[in-house]
C-alpha positions as CSV (number, residue, x, y, z in Angstrom):
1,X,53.2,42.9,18.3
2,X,50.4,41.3,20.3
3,X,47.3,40.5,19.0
4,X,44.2,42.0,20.9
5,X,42.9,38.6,22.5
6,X,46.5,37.9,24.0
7,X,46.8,41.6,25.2
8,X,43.5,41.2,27.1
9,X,45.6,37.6,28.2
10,X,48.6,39.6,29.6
11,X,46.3,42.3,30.8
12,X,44.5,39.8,32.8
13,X,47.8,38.0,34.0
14,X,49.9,40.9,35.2
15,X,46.3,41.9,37.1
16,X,46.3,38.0,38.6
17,X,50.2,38.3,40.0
18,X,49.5,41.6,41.5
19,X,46.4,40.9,43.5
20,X,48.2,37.6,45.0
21,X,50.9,40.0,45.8
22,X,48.8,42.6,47.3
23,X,45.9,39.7,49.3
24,X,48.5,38.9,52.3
25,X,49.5,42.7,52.8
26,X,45.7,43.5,53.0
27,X,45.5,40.0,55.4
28,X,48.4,41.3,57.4
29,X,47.2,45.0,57.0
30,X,43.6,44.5,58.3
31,X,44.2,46.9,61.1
32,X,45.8,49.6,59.3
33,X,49.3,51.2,59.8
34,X,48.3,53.4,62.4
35,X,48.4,53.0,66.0
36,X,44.9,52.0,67.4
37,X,44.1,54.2,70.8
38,X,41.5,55.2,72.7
39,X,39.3,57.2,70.9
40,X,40.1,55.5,67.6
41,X,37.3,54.9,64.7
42,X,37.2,53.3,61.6
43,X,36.8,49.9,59.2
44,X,40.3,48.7,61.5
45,X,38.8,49.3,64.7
46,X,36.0,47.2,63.5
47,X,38.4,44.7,62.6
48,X,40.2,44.8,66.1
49,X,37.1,44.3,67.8
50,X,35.8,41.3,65.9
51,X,38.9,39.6,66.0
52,X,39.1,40.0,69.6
53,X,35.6,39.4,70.5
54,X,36.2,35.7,68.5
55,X,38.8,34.6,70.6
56,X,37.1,35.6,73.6
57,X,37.9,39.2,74.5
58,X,34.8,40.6,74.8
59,X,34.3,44.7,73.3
60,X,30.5,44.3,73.8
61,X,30.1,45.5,70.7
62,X,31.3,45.9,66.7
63,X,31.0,49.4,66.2
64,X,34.1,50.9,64.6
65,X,34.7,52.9,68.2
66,X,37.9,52.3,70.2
67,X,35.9,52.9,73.4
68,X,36.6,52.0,77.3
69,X,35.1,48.2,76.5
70,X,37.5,47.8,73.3
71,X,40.3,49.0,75.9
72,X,39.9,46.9,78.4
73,X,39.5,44.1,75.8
74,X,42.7,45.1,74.5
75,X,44.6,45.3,77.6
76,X,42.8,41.5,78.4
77,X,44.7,40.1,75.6
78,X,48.1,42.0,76.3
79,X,48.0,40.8,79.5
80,X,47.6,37.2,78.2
81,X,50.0,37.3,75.7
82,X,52.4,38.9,78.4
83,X,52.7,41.9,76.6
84,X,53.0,45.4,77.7
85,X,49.6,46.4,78.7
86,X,49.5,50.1,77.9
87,X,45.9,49.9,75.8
88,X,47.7,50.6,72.5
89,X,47.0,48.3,69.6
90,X,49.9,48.8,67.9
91,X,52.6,46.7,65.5
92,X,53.5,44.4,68.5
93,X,49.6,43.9,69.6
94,X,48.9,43.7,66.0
95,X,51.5,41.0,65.2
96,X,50.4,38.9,68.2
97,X,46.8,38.6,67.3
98,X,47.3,37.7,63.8
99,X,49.7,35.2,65.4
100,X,47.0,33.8,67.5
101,X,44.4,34.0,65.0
102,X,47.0,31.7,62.7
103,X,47.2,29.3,64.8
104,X,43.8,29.1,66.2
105,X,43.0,28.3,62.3
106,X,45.6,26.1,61.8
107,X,44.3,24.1,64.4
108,X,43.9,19.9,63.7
109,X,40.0,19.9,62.3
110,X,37.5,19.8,64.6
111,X,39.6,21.1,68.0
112,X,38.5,23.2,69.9
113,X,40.9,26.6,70.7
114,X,40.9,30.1,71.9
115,X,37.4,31.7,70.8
116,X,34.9,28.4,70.1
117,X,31.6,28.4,72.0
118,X,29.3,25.1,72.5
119,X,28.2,22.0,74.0
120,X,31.8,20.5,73.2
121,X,33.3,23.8,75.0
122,X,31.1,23.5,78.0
123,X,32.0,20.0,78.3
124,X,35.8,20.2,78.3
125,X,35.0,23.1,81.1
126,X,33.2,20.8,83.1
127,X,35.2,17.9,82.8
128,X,38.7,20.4,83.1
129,X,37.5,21.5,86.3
130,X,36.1,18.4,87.6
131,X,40.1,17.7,87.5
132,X,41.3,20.7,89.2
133,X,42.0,22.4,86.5
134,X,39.9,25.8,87.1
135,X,38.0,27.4,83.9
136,X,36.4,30.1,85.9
137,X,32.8,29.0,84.5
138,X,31.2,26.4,82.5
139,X,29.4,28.9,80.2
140,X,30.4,27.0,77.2
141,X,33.0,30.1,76.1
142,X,36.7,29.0,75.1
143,X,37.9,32.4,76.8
144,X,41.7,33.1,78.1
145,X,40.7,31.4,81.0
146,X,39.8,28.1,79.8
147,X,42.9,28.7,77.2
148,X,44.8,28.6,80.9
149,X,43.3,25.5,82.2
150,X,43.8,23.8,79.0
151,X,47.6,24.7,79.2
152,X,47.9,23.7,82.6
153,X,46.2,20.2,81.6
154,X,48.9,19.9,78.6
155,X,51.9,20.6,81.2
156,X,50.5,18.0,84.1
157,X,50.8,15.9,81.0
158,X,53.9,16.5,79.5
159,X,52.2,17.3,76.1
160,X,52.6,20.1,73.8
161,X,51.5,23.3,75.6
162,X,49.6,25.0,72.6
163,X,45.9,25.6,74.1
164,X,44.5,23.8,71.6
165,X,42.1,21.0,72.3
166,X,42.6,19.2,69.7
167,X,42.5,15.0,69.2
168,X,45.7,14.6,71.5
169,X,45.2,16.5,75.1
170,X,41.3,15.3,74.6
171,X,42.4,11.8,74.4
172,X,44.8,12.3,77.5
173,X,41.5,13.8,79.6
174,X,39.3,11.0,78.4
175,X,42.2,8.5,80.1
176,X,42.5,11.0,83.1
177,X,38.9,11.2,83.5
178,X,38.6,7.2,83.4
179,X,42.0,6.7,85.9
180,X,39.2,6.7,88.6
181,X,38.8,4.5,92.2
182,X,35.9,1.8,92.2
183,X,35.9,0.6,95.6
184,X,33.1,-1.2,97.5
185,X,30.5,1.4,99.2
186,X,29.1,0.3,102.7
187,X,24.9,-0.4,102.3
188,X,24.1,2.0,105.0
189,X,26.3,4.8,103.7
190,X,24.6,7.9,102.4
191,X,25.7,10.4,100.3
192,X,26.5,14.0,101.3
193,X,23.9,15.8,102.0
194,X,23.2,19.4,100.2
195,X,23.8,21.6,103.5
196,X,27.0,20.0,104.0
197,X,28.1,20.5,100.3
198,X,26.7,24.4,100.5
199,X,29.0,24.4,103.7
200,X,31.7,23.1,102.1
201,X,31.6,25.9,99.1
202,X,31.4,28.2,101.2
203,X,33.7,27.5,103.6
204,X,36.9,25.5,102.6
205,X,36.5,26.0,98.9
206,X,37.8,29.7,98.5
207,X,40.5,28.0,101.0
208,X,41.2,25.4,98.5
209,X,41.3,27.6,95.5
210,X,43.6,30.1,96.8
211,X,45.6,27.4,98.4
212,X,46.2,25.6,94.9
213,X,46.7,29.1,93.7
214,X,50.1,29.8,95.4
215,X,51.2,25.7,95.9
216,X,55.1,25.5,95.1
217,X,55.9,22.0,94.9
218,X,57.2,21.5,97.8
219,X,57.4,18.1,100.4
220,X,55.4,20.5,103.0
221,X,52.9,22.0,100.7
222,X,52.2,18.6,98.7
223,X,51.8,17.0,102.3
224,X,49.3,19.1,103.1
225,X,47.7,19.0,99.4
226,X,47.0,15.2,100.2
227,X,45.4,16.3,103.3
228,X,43.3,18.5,101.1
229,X,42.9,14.9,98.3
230,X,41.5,13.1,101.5
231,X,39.0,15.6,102.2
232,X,37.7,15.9,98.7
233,X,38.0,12.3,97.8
234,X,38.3,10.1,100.6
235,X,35.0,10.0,101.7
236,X,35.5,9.8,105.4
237,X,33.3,9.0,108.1
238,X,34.5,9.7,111.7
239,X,35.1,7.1,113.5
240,X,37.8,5.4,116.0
241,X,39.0,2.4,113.3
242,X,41.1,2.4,111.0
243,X,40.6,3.9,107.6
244,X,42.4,1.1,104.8
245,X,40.2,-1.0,106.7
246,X,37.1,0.6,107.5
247,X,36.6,3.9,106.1
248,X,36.2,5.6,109.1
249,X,38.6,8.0,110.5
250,X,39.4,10.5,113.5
251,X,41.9,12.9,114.1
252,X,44.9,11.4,115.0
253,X,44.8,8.6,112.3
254,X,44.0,11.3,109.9
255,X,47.3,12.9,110.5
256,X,49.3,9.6,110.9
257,X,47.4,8.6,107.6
258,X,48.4,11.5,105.6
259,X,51.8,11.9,106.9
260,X,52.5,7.5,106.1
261,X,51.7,8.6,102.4
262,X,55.3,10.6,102.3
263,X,57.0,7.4,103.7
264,X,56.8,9.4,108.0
265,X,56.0,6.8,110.4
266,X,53.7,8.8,113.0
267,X,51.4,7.8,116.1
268,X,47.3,7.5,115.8
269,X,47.3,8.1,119.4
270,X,46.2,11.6,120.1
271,X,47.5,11.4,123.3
272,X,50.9,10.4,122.4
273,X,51.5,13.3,119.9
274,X,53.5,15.6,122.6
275,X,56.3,13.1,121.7
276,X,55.8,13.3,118.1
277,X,58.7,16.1,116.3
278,X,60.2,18.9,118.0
279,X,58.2,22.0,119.7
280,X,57.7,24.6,117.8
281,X,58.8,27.5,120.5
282,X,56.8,30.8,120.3
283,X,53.4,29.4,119.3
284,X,50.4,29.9,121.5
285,X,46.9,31.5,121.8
286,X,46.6,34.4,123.6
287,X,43.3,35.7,125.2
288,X,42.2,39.3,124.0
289,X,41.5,41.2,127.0
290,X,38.0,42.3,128.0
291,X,36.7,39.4,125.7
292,X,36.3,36.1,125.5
293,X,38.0,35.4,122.0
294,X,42.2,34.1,121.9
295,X,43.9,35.2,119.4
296,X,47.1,33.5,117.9
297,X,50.5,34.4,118.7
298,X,53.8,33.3,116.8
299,X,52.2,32.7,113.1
300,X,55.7,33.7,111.7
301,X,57.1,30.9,113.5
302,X,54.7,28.3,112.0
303,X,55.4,26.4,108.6
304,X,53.0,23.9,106.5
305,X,52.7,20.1,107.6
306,X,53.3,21.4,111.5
307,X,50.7,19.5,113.5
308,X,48.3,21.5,116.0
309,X,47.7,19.7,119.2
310,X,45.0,20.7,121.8
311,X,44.1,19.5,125.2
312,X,40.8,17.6,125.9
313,X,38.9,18.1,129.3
314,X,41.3,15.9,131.2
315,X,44.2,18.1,130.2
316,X,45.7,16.0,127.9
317,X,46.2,15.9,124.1
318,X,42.4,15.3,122.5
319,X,42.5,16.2,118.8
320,X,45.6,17.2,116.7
321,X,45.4,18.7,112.9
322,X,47.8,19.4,110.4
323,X,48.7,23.1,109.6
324,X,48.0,24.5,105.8
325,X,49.8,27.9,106.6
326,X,48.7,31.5,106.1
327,X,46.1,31.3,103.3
328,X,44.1,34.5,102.5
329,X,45.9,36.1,105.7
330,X,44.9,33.7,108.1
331,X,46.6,30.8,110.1
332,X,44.5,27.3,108.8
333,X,44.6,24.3,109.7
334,X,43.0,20.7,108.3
335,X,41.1,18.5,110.6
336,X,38.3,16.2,111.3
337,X,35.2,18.3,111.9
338,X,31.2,18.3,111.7
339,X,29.0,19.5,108.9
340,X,31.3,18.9,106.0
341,X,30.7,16.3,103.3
342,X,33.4,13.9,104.6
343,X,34.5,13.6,107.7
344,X,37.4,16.8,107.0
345,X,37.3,20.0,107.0
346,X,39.4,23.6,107.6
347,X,39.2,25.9,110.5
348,X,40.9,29.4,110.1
349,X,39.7,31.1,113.0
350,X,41.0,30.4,117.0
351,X,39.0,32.7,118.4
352,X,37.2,30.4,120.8
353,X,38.2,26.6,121.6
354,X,40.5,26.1,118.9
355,X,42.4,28.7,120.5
356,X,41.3,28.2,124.6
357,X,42.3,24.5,123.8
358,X,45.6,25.4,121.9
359,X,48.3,23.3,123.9
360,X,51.4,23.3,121.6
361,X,52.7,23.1,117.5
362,X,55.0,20.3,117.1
363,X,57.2,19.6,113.6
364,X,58.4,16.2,112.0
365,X,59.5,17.6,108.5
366,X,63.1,18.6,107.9
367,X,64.4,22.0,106.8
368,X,64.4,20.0,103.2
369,X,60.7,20.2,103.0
370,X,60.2,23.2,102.5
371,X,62.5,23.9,99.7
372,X,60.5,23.9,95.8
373,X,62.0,20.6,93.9
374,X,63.1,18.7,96.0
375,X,63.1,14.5,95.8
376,X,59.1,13.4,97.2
377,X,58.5,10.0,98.1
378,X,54.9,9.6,97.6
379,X,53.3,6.5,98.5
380,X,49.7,6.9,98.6
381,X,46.8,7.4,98.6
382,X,45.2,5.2,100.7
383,X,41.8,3.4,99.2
384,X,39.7,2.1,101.9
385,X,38.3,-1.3,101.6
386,X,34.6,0.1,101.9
387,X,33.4,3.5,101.7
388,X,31.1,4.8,104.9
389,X,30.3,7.9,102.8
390,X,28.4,7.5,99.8
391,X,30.8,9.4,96.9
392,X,28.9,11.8,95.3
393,X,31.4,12.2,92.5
394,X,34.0,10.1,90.6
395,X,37.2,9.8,92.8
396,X,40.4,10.8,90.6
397,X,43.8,10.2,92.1
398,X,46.1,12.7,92.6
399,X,48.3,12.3,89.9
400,X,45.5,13.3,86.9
401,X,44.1,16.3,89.4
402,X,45.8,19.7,89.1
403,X,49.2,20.1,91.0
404,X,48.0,16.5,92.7
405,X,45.5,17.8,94.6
């Protein structure tokens, strides 16, 4: 029979082994048995809602009330999770955000993952986007977005894709971010100015975004993503020399420039371009009756990397550009223009003298190019010998910037 001290021993024991037993079912239990809905109150929604709110699915609020906010913040992190996104936080949802929340703490010490806020967070934004990389805001917020752009990062680098930013995908953006052109800057070149920049946001940005948006891969759509590299980070000025040399460019040797990269061996002479491919049949600019606007006619016809000639006021060829393709509905093409921070820029309207000067499409790729995966001989960029335009941020080649471009 036990004495009274080693009764209280056992007592105390047996009460030990059954709290272990019962701490991870009240971990894994924090959100109660029950389906969480719309409309749902308690200690669980409470839990829901702080948990999610953490990791950066906002329910504006800890209140214990399963309302339209805690919904859509709910459906948020279905939808990132690829779940079914029906609003109910039930045994699947459940399971995936202790998942999350597991790994997030499992994370190397000091990383920073899904839910962390700070200087450190703003940073990595900055420095993510900077690469092409899109976090949707610097607002120093680890959110689902940011999660994304972190992921993406991983994959350009062949490392683990996790989302966490821990000591291994920051050292491989500290290298990316130091991969960077020094080349010798002309003394009279100036920097972009702020109108031109504003111009450029508002303008060929949105282009850009939606453009790297819906990129496959492709020969034809990385061709024109270098066109889009030169205009971010070549840091033209326009001019009738050559650009390796100089750093000044025109039309025609922008084309034969970006075209050279992919191993195509193509005239700078504007004028000699109606040699250059085949015709593209069907293509022209029509003008609308009872206005003075064109319109374009056979866009179905068109594919990216096809070059745009128009006729100058002698009726010959005056200034090419390389189609993009059909971004945010409209026909666009890439070009040397005015009022941009380099010497390139987008147009995505022929209403007027890019459609009245319209002469013909022609096409050097193959059939080949447009096909996702296929072999890509890549032999640029080309780095000037001096720069005529100032650069007003670090120039990153292709290979560290997202999708290359």
């Amino acid at each position: 029979m036990l004495t009274s001290r080693y009764k209280q021993l056992f007592f105390w024991g047996i009460l030990a082994l059954f709290m272990v037993a019962i701490i991870p079912l009240a971990q894994a239990g924090d959100y109660g048995t029950q389906d969480l809905t719309l409309g749902s109150q308690g200690s669980a929604v409470s839990q829901m809602q702080k948990d999610l709110t953490d990791l950066g699915f906002d329910t504006y609020g800890v209140d214990g009330w399963f309302g339209p906010k805690t919904y859509e913040a709910v459906v948020d992190f279905q939808r990132f999770q690829k779940l079914r996104q029906d609003g109910v936080f039930g045994p699947i949802t459940k399971a995936a955000l202790n998942a999350v929340l597991k790994e997030v703490n499992s994370a190397p010490r000091g990383s920073l993952t899904l839910g962390s806020r700070g200087s450190a967070v703003s940073q990595m934004q900055k420095d993510l986007t900077g690469l092409g990389f899109n976090t949707y805001g610097v607002d120093g917020w680890f959110g689902p977005k940011t999660y994304d752009a972190v992921v993406n990062f991983q994959k350009s680098r062949k490392l683990i894709q996790d989302g966490v930013f821990g000591p291994i995908t920051k050292a491989a953006l500290d290298t990316a971010l130091t991969e960077v052109v020094s080349s010798k800057v002309s003394s009279g070149a100036k920097a972009p100015t702020a109108a031109s920049i504003s111009n450029y946001n508002t303008h060929e940005k949105p282009i850009v975004d939606s453009y790297r948006a819906s990129f496959d891969g492709s020969l034809a759509q990385t061709l024109v993503g270098r066109a889009i590299w030169y205009m971010e980070y070549g840091y033209m000025k326009y001019g009738n020399t050559k650009y390796a040399a100089t750093g000044h460019i025109d039309c025609s040797n922008f084309v034969s420039l970006v075209y050279s990269d992919f191993g195509y061996s193509i005239t700078s002479a504007a004028k000699n371009y109606g040699s250059v491919g085949v015709k593209v049949q069907g293509v022209y600019a029509k003008k609308i009756s009872g206005t003075s606007k064109y319109t374009l006619v056979g866009i179905e016809k068109l594919k990216p990397g096809d070059i745009f000639t128009f006729r100058n006021s002698a009726g010959t060829i005056g200034h090419v550009a390389i189609y993009m393709g059909l971004v945010n509905g409209n026909p666009c093409i890439i070009n040397t223009c005015s009022g941009r921070p380099t010497a390139i820029g987008i147009v995505n309207s022929f209403s007027y003298w890019y459609g009245s000067s319209l002469m013909e499409v022609r096409r050097v790729l193959p059939a080949s190019a447009y096909t996702a995966g296929s072999k890509i001989t890549d032999r640029g960029p080309v780095i000037p010998a001096t720069y005529q335009v100032k650069p007003d941020k670090p120039i990153i080649m292709p290979k560290n910037l997202s999708k290359g471009f």
